[in-house]
C-alpha positions in Angstrom: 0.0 0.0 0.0 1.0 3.5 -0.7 -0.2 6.4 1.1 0.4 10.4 0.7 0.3 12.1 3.8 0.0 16.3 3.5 3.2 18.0 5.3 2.7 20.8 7.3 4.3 24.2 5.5 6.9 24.6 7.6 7.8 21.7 9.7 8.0 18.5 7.8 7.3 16.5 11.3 3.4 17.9 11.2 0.9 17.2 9.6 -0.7 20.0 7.2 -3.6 21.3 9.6 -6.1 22.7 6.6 -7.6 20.9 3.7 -5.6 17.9 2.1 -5.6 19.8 -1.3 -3.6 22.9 0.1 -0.6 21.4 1.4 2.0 22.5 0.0 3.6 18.8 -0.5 3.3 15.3 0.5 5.1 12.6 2.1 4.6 9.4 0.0 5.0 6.5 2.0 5.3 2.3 1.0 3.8 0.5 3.6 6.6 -2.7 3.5 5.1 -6.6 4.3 6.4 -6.2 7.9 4.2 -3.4 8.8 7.1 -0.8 8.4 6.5 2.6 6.7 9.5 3.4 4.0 9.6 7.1 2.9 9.7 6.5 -1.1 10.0 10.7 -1.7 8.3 13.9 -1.1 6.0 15.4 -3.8 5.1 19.2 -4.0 2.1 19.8 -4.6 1.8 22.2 -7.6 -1.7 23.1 -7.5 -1.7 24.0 -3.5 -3.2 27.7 -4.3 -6.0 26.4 -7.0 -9.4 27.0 -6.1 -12.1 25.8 -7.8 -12.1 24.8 -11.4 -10.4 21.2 -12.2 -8.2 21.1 -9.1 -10.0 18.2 -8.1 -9.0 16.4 -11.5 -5.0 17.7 -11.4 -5.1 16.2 -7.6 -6.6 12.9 -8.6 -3.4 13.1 -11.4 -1.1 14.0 -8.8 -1.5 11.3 -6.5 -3.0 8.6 -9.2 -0.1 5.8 -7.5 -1.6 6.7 -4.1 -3.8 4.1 -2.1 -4.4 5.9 0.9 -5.1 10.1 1.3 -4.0 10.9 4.5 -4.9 14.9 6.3 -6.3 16.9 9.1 -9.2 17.3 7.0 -10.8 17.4 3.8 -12.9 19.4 1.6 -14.6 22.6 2.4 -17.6 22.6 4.3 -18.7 19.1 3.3 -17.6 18.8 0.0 -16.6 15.4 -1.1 -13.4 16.5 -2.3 -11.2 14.8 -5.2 -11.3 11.5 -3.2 -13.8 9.1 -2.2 -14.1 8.2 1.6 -12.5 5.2 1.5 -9.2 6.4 -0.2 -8.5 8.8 2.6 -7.8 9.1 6.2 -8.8 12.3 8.5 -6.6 12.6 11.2 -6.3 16.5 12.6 -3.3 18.5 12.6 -1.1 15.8 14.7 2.5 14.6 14.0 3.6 12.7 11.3 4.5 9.8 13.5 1.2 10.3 15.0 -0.8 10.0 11.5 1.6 6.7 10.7 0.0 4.9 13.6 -3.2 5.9 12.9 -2.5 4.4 9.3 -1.2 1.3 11.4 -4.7 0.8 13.3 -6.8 1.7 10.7 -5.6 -1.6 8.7 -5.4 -3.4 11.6 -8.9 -2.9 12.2 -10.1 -3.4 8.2 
């Protein structure tokens, strides 16, 4: 599994604390067989500003190899977003090792 988690602007141990979309990059994580997470690289995220308009299409592009969304929140005041439910994780503005084990007990309880 592969999962993007949005990285906070200025301190890449934080998780973004607005909408997924606006981060202004992403950690891309492989989740490895023995239930280790391996940093594979960190994406910017080009369309951060974008409001509106196909964002949501130019996100889905971005992070097409992604399994798993990962964010503090999602959407603006209830929209769906650029990805379904299942295909991301809300997890508040905590630490990146924070949202890892969150990712950890979420599939441990799937």
């Amino acid at each position: 599994m592969r999962l993007a988690i949005a990285l906070a602007k200025h301190d890449e141990g934080k998780v973004y604390p607005g909408p997924f979309g606006h981060a202004p990059r992403f950690a891309i994580y492989e989740l490895a067989e023995d239930g280790t997470f391996l940093l594979v690289e960190v994406r910017e995220n080009p369309y951060a500003a974008l409001e509106g308009g196909d964002k949501h299409q130019r996100m889905r592009e971005l992070l097409k190899d992604v399994d798993l969304r990962v964010g503090a929140r999602f959407g603006h005041g209830g929209s769906m977003g650029a990805f379904p439910m299942a295909d991301r994780l809300e997890v508040g503005p905590v630490s990146l090792a924070e949202a890892l084990e969150r990712v950890k007990a979420r599939r441990n309880t799937a």
